[in-house]
N, C-alpha and C positions, 0 to 999 in steps of 0.2 A: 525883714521880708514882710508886704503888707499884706490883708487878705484878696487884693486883686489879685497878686502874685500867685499866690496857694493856690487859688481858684484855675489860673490857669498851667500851673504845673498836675494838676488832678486831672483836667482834660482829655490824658490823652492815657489813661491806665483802661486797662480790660477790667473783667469782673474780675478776675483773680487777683487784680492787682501787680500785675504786671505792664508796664511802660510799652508801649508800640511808637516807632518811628512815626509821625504826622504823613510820610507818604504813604506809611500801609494801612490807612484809613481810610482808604477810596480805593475802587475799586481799579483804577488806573495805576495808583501807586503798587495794589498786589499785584499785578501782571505784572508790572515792570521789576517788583522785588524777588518775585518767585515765577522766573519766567518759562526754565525749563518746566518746573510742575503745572503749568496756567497753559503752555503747549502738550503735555502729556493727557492733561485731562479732555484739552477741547479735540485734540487727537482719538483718542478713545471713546468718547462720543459721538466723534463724527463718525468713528467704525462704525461700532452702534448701530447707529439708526442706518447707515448704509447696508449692513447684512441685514436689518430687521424687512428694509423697504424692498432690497432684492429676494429674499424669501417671499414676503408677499406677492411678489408681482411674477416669479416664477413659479405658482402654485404647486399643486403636489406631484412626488415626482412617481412615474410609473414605477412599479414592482419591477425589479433585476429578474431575471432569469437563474436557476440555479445552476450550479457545476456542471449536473448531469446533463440538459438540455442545452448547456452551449458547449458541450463535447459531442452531443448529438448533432448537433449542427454544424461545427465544424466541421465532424467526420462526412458530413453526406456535400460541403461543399469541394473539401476535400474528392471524396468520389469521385463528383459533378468535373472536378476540373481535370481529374486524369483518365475519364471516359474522353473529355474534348480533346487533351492531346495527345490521344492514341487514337481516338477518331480523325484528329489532324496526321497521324504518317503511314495510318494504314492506307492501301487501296481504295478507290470509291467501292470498289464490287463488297470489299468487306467491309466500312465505314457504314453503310446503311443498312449493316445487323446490328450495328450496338445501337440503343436506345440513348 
């Protein structure tokens, strides 16, 4: 073996000293070597910045209402609507006493 030879069997180790395939030395070759993971990540990134950018542009969101006030308000639409269809079968004479 001469020293040209060694020289390019060296080429292609990491710092550990471990051998990497010549395709997985560009960045084409790792996609194509590690394809699921090069889609999972560019996946999960593009989440990412998609919740980051609809958070922003949805700004902040109003304060809910508590338990008690949308039981308040149920009950009084509640109310509202069986005043209207008792007020729809009574009589007109009696329909223009209920409020």
């Amino acid at each position: 073996m001469s020293i040209g030879q060694k020289a390019r069997v060296g080429q292609n180790r990491t710092p550990s000293g471990r051998g990497m395939a010549p395709s997985a030395t560009k960045p084409e070759g790792l996609v194509s070597h590690y394809s699921l993971s090069s889609f999972l990540v560019v996946f999960g990134l593009g989440l990412g910045i998609g919740v980051a950018v609809g958070c922003v542009l949805a700004g902040p969101t109003p304060p809910h209402p508590s338990l008690g006030q949308r039981a308040e308000q149920a009950a009084g639409n509640f109310g509202r609507q069986m005043l209207g269809a008792v007020s729809g079968v009574l009589p007109e004479s009696l329909a223009k006493h209920i409020a």
